[in-house]
VOZADREN-361906 format. One record per residue (C-alpha): residue in three letters; x negated, y negated, z. Coordinates in steps of 0.02 Angstrom, whole numbers, plus 50000, padded with zeros to 5 digits. Each point is the difference from the previous one (the first is absolute). Layout:
N
AlaXYZ/...
***
This chain:
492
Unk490014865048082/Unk501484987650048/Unk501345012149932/Unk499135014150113/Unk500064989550139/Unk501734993849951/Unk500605019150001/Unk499395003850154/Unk501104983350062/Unk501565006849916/Unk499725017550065/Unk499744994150191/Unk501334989850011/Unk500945012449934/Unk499485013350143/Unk500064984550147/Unk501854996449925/Unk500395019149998/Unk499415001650168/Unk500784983950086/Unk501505004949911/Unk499955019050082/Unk499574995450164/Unk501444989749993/Unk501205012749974/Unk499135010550125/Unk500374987150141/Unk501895001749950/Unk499845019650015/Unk499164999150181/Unk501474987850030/Unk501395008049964/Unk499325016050043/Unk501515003650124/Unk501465000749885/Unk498985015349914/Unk499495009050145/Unk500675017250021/Unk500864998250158/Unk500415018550006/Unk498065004250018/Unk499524991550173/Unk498735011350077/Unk498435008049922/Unk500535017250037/Unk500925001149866/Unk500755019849941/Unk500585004449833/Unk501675001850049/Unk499864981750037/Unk499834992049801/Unk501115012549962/Unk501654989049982/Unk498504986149926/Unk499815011949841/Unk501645003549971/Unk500484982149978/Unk498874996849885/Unk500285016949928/Unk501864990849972/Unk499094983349941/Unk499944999849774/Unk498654989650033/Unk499105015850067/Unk499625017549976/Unk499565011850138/Unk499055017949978/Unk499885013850103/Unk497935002449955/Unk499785014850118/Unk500185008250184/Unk498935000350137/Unk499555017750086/Unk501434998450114/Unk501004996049839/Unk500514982550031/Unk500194988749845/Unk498564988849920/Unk501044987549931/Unk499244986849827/Unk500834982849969/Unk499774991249866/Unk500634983649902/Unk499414990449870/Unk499895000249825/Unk498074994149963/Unk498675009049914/Unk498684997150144/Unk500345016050118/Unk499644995850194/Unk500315014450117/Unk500214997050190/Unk499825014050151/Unk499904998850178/Unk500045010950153/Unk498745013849917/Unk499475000350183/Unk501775003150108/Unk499614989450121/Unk499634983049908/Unk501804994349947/Unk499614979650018/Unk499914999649792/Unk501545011949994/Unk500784989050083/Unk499504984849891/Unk500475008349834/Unk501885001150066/Unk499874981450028/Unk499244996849815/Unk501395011049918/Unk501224989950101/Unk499104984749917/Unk500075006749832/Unk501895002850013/Unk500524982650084/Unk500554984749885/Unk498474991250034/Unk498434993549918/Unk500645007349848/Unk498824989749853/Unk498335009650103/Unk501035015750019/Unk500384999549811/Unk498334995749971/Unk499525015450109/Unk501265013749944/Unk499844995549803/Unk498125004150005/Unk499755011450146/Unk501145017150044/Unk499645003150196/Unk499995017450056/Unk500144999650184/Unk499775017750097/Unk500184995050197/Unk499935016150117/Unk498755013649900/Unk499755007750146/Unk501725002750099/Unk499435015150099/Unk498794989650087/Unk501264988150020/Unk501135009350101/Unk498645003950122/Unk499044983349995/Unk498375009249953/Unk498534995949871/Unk500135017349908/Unk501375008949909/Unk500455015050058/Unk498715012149934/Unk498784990450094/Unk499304990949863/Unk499604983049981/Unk500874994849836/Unk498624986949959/Unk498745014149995/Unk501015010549884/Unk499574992749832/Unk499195011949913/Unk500525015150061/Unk501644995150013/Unk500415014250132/Unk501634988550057/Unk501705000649951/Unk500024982650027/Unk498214994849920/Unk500555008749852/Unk501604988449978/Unk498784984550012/Unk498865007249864/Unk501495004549895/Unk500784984050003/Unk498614989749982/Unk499625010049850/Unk501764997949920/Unk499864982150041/Unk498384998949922/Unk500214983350129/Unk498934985649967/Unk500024993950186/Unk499965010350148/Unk500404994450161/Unk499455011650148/Unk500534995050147/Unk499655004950163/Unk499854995750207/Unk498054997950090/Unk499664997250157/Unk500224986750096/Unk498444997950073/Unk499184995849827/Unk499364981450001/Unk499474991949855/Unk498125001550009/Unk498934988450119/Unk501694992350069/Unk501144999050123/Unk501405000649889/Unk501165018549958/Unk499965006849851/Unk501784996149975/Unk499995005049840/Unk498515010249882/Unk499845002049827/Unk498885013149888/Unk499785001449803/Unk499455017450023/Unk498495006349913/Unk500185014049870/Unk498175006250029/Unk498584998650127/Unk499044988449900/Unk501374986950029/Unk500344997849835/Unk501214984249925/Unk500705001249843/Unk501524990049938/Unk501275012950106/Unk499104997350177/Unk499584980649928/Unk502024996049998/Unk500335009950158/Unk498674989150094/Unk500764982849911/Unk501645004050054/Unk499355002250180/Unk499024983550003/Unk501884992849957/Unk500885007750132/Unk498774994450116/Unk500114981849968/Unk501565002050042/Unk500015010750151/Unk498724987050051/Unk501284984850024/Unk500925012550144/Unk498755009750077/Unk498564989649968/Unk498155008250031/Unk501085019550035/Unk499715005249832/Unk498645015249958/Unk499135010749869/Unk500125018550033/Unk498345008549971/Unk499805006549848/Unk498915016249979/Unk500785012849878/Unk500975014650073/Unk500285011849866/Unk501505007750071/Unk501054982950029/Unk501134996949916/Unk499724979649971/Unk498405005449953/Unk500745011849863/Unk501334988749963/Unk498874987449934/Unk498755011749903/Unk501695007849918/Unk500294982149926/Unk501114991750144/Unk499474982350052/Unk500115007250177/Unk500304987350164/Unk499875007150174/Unk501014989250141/Unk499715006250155/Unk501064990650156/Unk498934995350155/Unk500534992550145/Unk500764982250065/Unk500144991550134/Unk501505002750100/Unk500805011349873/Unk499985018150065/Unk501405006549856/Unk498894990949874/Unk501614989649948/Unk499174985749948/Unk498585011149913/Unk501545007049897/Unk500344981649940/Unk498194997749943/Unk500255016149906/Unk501394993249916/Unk499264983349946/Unk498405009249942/Unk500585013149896/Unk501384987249940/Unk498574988049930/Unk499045013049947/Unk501495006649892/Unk500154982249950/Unk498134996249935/Unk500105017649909/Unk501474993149911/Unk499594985449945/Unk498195005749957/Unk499234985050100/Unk499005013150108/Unk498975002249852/Unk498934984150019/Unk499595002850177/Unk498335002750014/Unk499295016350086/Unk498814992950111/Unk501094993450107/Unk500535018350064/Unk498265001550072/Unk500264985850119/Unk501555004650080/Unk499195007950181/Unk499635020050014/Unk500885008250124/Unk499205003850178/Unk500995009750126/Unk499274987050160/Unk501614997650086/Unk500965003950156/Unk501694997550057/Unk499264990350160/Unk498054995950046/Unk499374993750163/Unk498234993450009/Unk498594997150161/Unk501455009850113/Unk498915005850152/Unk500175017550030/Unk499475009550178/Unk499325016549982/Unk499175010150134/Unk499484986150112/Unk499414987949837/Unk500824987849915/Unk499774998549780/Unk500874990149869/Unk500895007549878/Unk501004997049842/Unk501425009849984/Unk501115005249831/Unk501985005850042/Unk500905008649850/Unk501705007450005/Unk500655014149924/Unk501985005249959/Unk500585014750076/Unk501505005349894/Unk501545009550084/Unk500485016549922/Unk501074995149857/Unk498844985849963/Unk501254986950026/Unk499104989250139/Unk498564999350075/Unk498774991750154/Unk498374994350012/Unk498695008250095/Unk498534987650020/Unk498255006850006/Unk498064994950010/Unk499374998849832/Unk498144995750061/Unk499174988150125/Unk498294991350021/Unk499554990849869/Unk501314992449897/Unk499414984049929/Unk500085004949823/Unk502005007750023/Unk501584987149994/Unk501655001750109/Unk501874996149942/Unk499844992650165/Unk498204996350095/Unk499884994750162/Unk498574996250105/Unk499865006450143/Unk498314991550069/Unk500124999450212/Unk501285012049995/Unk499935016050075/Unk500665018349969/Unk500895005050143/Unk501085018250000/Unk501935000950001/Unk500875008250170/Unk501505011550025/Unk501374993150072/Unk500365007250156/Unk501825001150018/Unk501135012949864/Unk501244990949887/Unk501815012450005/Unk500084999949795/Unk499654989649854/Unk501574989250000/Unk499374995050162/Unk498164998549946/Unk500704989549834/Unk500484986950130/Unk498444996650082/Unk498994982449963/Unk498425005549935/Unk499244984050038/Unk500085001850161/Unk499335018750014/Unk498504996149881/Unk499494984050109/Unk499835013250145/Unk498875010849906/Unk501235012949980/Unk500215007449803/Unk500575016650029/Unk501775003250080/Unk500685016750054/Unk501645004849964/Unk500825016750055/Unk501175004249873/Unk499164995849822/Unk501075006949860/Unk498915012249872/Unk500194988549824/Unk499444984750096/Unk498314996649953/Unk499664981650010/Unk500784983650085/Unk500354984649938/Unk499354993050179/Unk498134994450006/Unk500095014950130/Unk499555019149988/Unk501155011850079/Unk499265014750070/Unk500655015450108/Unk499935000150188/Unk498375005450062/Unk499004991149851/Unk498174999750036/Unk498894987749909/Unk498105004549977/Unk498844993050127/Unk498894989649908/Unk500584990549825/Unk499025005449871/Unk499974989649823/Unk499745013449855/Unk500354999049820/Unk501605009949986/Unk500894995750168/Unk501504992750031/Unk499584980950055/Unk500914995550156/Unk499314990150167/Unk500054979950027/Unk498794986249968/Unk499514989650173/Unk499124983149995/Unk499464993850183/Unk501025012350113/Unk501574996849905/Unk500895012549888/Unk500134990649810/Unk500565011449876/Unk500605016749973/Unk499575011549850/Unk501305013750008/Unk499965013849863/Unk498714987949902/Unk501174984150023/Unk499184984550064/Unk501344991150134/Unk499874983450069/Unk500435001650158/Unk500184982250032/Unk501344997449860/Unk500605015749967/Unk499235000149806/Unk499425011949887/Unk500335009749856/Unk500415017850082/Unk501275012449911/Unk500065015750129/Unk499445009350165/Unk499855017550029/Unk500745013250090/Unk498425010050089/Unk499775018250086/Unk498845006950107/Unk499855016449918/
***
C-alpha cells in the first residue's frame, strides 16, 4: 500500500513539475510575443495574395518545405507547410470559412517562432518528436470576398462526406496522407458568444468533437479533450473567466466531427470577441500562445496525465451578449410611458473589394434583458428616450461638414446634418453626426423595433445627457464613448 501511495507521489509531482515548468515557458511566449508577430498581416481581412510573399520565404527556408496541396474554384493556390522531423503527425488549418482569418494570422506568427534563434532546447524538444503541418488559407476564394462559403456556395465544414468541394477534398486528402495524430481546426465565432451564465466573451472556445451522436470518448477524442483542458489553463492567466466549450452534438457532415472518428485527436478553436479589440489582434496572440502550448504538451507527452474531467468544467457557450445594453430606459409611446431594456449590435458593412468596412448599429431585441450581458452596460434608470432633430441649416460639402464640432450640434438635439453635395462612395463619417441630403425628413414618431437603426438622445430632468448615434452611447458631458462611424442617410 505505501509503494502505491508512494507512486502516485512520484507521478504527481511529476505532472505539477511538468506543468509549473510549461506554464513557465508559456509566460515567456505571451511576452515576447511581438518580436514574432507577422507585421505584414495587420488587419483581419486578409486575401490570398496577401501570405503570398509569407510562403515563399519559407518556401526559401531548408528548415521548411512548402506544397502546393490544391486550387480553389477560382484556381488560387492551397498552399501545406511543414517542418519537423518527429514521428507524431499534427496537422494545422484555418480559414475553412473565408471570413475567419484571426488563426491565419496566428500560424504566420508561430512559423516566424519556429524559425527565430530562440527557445531552442523546447523547440528541439518540439521538432524532434512532432512534424507540424500547417495549412493557413483552405478557403482563398472566400477570402477574397470576405464571405463564409467558397464559391460554389458551400459551406466547407458541411462537406465531409460528400466531399462535393474542390477545397474539402484537399482537407480529406491531406489529412489522409498525414494519417495526422493531432488536428487542429481552427476557426472565428461570434462575438456575441459569452461563456455560459456570465458576463464574460467567449474570447476564445474549444471543442473535442464527437465522432457519433452518442458522444462517444475513446482514447482519440480522450487526448483531444486533455489537450484542450491544457490550453485552457493557460488561456486562463490572460483572459481569465472568457474561455468556452462549444456544444457538442454530432454533425455527420463536419468535418471535426469526421476528423476525429477517422482517427485524428481533433481540437476546434474558435476566436470570440474582446474587449476593445475590433481586428481581434490581441485574440491572434492568444491563438498563438494556445496552439504553441498545446504543440508543446503534445511533445513532451505531459498532456497525457491530464485528467478528462476537467474539460467538462470549462463553461458552455451561450450567445447572451450585445455590443451595448441599456437597462430601466423609459420609453414614451403613444401618450404612455414603459421601461425597457434595450440590446445594440453592430454589423460590418464591407466596401466592394472587401478591403474596409463600417458599422451599421442595429436593435437586436428590447424588453426584458436581465439574463443578456453588454461589452458595455449602462443604466439608464431616470433617463428618458427623446428623438434626434434635423438640423435646419445645409452644410456646402463634406470638407465643410468634417469641420463641424459635433459636441456642440448633439447638445442641441440635432444628429442629422444636411449637406448638398455628398459624393456617391461616401457612406459613413467619422463624426458622431449623420449626413443626410437636403430636404431629409425624419419619421414623426420614434419607434424602437428590433432591426432599426438606434439613433435619438437620452434626457434626465429636461436636460439632454447622452447621445446614441448609429448604436454608440456618447457622453455628452465629456465627450466619451466608444463610437467607430456615422452614416450617410437618404430619403428615398
Amino acid at each position: 500500500m505505501k509503494s502505491l501511495v508512494l507512486s502516485i507521489v512520484v507521478v504527481l509531482s511529476v505532472v505539477f513539475n511538468s506543468y509549473a515548468q510549461q506554464k513557465e515557458i508559456t509566460n515567456s511566449l505571451y511576452s515576447t510575443y511581438d518580436t514574432y508577430k507577422e507585421g505584414s498581416l495587420k488587419d483581419r481581412r486578409i486575401k490570398h495574395k496577401s501570405i503570398q510573399p509569407l510562403l515563399q520565404k519559407f518556401a526559401n527556408n531548408t528548415k521548411f518545405k512548402v506544397a502546393k496541396v490544391g486550387e480553389s474554384i477560382e484556381g488560387r493556390s492551397i498552399s501545406l507547410v511543414s517542418i519537423g522531423t518527429g514521428k507524431i503527425n499534427v496537422f494545422l488549418w484555418s480559414q475553412m470559412h473565408g471570413d475567419e482569418p484571426t488563426a491565419t494570422q496566428a500560424i504566420f506568427d508561430i512559423l516566424n517562432f519556429l524559425n527565430a534563434d530562440s527557445f531552442t532546447d523546447e523547440k528541439k524538444e518540439i521538432l524532434s518528436n512532432l512534424t507540424l503541418h500547417f495549412l493557413p488559407m483552405l478557403n482563398p476564394d472566400g477570402a477574397e470576398h470576405y464571405t463564409r462559403r467558397n464559391t460554389l456556395g458551400i459551406d466547407i465544414n458541411r462537406d465531409a462526406l460528400h466531399l462535393q468541394s474542390p477545397e474539402g477534398r484537399v482537407l480529406k486528402r491531406v489529412r489522409d496522407s498525414l494519417k495526422a495524430d493531432f488536428g487542429f481546426n481552427l476557426h472565428d465565432q461570434s462575438t456575441y458568444y459569452n461563456a455560459e451564465r456570465t458576463n464574460k466573451p467567449a474570447t476564445i472556445s474549444y471543442l473535442a468533437p464527437a465522432y457519433n451522436y452518442e458522444k462517444d470518448i475513446d482514447s482519440v477524442r480522450g487526448n483531444a479533450m486533455k489537450v484542450i483542458v491544457f490550453m485552457n489553463s493557460i488561456i486562463q492567466k490572460y483572459a481569465p473567466g472568457q474561455v468556452g466549450r462549444y456544444n457538442d452534438d454530432f454533425e455527420p457532415r463536419a468535418f471535426g466531427d469526421n476528423i476525429q472518428k477517422w482517427g485524428t485527436s481533433a481540437i476546434l478553436i474558435e476566436s470570440g470577441g474582446n474587449y476593445d479589440d475590433i481586428e481581434k489582434q490581441e485574440i491572434r496572440k492568444l491563438n498563438y500562445v494556445s496552439i504553441l502550448s498545446a504543440i508543446y504538451t503534445i511533445a513532451n507527452g505531459s498532456y497525457a496525465n491530464i485528467p478528462i474531467d476537467d474539460y467538462n468544467k470549462i463553461p458552455e457557450n451561450d450567445r447572451k451578449m450585445f455590443d451595448l445594453k441599456m437597462t430601466n430606459v423609459s420609453y414614451n409611446l403613444l401618450g404612455k410611458t414603459y421601461k425597457l431594456d434595450i440590446g445594440i449590435n453592430h454589423t460590418e458593412i464591407d466596401n466592394p473589394k472587401h478591403t474596409e468596412f463600417y458599422n451599421l448599429g442595429r436593435i437586436a431585441d428590447q424588453g426584458d434583458l436581465s439574463t443578456y450581458y453588454g461589452y458595455f452596460t449602462f443604466n439608464a434608470k431616470g433617463y428618458t428616450i427623446v428623438p434626434a432633430k434635423v438640423y435646419p441649416k445645409t452644410i456646402a460639402n463634406l470638407d465643410q461638414f468634417l469641420g463641424l464640432k459635433a459636441l456642440s450640434f448633439l447638445k442641441e438635439g440635432f444628429m442629422y446634418i444636411p449637406v448638398a453635395t455628398i459624393p456617391s462612395k461616401v457612406k459613413s463619417t467619422k463624426l458622431p453626426l449623420h449626413i443626410v441630403n437636403t430636404g431629409y425628413v425624419l419619421p414623426k414618431t420614434l419607434r424602437l423595433t428590433p432591426g432599426k437603426n438606434p439613433n435619438f438622445f437620452l434626457e434626465k430632468n429636461g436636460k439632454i445627457a447622452y447621445a446614441v448615434v448609429n448604436g454608440y452611447l456618447i457622453d455628452l458631458t465629456t465627450g466619451k464613448g466608444t463610437f467607430t462611424n456615422g452614416l450617410v442617410l437618404k430619403n428615398d
